[in-house]
Every structure is written in structure tokens, then in C-alpha cells.
C-alpha positions as CSV (number, residue, x, y, z in Angstrom):
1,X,-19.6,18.7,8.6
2,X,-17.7,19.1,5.3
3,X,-18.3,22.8,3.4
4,X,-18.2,23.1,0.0
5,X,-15.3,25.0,-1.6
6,X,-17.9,27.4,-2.9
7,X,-18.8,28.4,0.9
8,X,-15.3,28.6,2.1
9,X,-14.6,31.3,-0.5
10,X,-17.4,33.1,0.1
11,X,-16.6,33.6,3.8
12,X,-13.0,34.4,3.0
13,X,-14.5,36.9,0.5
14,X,-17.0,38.3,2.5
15,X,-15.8,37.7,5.9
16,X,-18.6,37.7,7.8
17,X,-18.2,39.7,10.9
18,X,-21.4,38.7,13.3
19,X,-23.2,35.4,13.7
20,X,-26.5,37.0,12.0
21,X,-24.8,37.8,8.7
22,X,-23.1,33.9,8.8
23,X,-26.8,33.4,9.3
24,X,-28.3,35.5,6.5
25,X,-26.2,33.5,3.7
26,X,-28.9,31.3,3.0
27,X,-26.0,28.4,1.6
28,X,-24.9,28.2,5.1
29,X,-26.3,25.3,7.5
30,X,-28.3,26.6,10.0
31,X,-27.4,23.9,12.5
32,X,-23.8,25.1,12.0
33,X,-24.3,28.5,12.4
34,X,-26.4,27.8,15.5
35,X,-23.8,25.5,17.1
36,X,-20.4,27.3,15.6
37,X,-21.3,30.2,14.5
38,X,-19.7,32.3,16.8
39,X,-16.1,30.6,16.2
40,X,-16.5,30.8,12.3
41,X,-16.6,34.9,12.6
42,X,-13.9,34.7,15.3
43,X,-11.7,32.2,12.9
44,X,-12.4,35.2,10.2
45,X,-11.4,37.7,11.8
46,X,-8.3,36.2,13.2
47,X,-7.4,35.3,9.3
48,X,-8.1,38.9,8.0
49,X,-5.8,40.2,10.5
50,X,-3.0,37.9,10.0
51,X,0.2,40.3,8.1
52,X,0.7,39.3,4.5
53,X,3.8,37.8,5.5
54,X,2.1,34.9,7.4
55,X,-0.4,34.2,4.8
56,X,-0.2,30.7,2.8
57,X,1.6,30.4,-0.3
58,X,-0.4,28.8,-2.8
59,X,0.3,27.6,-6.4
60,X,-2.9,28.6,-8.2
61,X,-4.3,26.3,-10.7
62,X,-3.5,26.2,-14.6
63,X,-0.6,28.7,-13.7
64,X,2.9,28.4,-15.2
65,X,4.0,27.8,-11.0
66,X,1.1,24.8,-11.5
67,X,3.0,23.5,-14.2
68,X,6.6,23.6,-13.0
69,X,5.0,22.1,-9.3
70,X,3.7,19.2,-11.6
71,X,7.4,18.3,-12.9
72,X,9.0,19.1,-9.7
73,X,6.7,16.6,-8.0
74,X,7.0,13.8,-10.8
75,X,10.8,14.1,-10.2
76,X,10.2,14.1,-6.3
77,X,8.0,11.0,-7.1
78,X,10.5,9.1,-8.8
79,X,13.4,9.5,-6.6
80,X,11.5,8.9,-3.8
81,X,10.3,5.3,-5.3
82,X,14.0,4.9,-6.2
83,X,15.2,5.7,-2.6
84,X,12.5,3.9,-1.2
85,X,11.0,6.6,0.5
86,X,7.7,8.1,0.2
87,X,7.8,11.2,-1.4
88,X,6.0,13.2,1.4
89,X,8.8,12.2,3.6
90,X,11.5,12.9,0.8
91,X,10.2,15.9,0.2
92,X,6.8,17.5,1.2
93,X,4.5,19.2,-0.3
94,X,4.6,22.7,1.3
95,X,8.4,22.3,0.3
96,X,8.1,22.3,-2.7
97,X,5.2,24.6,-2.9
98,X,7.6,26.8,-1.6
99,X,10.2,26.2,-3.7
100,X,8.4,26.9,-6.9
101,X,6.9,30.1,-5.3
102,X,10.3,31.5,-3.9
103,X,12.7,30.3,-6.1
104,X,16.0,29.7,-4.9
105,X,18.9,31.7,-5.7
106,X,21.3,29.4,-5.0
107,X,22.2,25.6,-4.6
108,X,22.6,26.8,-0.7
109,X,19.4,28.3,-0.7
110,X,18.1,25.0,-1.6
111,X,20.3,23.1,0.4
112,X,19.5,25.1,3.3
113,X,15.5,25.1,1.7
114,X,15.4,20.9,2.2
115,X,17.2,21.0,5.0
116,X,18.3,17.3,6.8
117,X,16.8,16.4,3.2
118,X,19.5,17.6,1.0
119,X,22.2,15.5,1.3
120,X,20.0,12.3,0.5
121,X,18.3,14.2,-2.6
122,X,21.7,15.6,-4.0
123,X,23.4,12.6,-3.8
124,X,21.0,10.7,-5.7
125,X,20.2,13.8,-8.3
């Protein structure tokens, strides 16, 4: 079963702690709160206790990060084709999420950022 993205931030906003109040949000599928309702609070509360540290990073949408992910990926995008690679192997895209969240200080940092990667993208940069 596929939840709406509507539904999914709703739990991580509200984080439900007990099957009934899963259960009370009438959006919710009763057939999924019946069969999995008890692991949806348990996934919650595992997430809310997770440090910051080991949260996600995300580029939000229609942010200057969105914009500068959106040139870093056309460049990915055309090496790639011109290495004959596929850009998800060339360079992924938690990569470069990453790198466009954390910018790197240095051409180490990014060397040591892409990893077995950089020698193949430098050389063709």
C-alpha cells in the first residue's frame, strides 16, 4: 500500500504514539492500521529518537540548495553520458545531495567526498 505524501507528513508531524490515535486519523486506512499499526508507531518513535546528527539531509524544494543541486546534476549528467557511465554510478544522488548541503572546503574534501570516484571525475573535469 502506497501513502500519500500528505499522510506521511502528518505522522512525522504528529507522531502518533499508540495504534488508536494512528486509528483516530480518519485519512488513514483502517486495514493498515489493523494489520501494521503497531509497527508504524514503533517506526515513529524509533525516528523521533534518532540524534540530529543521523537525520537525512534533504535539499528542500525551490531553495537556492534546489537550484545549485539542479546544475550540479546536469553537469553530473553530462559527464556521465560522456564517460559512458550512468550518472547514478558516476556520482549518486545522496552525493551530491551532500555536497550541496555541506559544502566542501577544499578540493580534498571533495576528493575525499567522491571517493574511488574522483580520479575518473577530475580527470575528465
Amino acid at each position: 500500500m502506497v501513502l500519500s505524501d500528505g499522510l506521511m507528513f502528518g505522522l512525522a508531524r504528529n507522531r502518533p504514539g499508540t495504534v488508536q490515535s494512528v486509528h483516530n486519523n480518519r485519512r488513514f486506512p483502517r486495514s493498515l492500521v489493523k494489520k501494521h499499526g503497531q509497527a508504524i508507531v514503533d517506526t515513529i518513535q524509533r525516528g523521533a529518537e534518532r540524534p540530529e546528527w543521523a537525520w537525512p539531509m534533504v535539499v528542500g524544494r525551490r531553495t537556492p540548495n534546489s537550484r545549485v543541486l539542479a546544475v550540479a546534476v546536469a553537469a553530473c549528467d553530462w559527464l556521465a553520458e560522456d564517460l559512458g557511465f550512468g550518472r547514478q554510478f558516476l556520482v549518486p544522488d545522496e552525493t551530491l545531495s551532500d555536497l550541496v548541503i555541506q559544502r566542501p572546503s577544499s578540493l580534498a574534501d571533495v576528493e575525499q567526498r567522491l571517493g574511488w570516484r574522483a580520479p575518473r571525475v577530475a580527470l575528465s573535469v
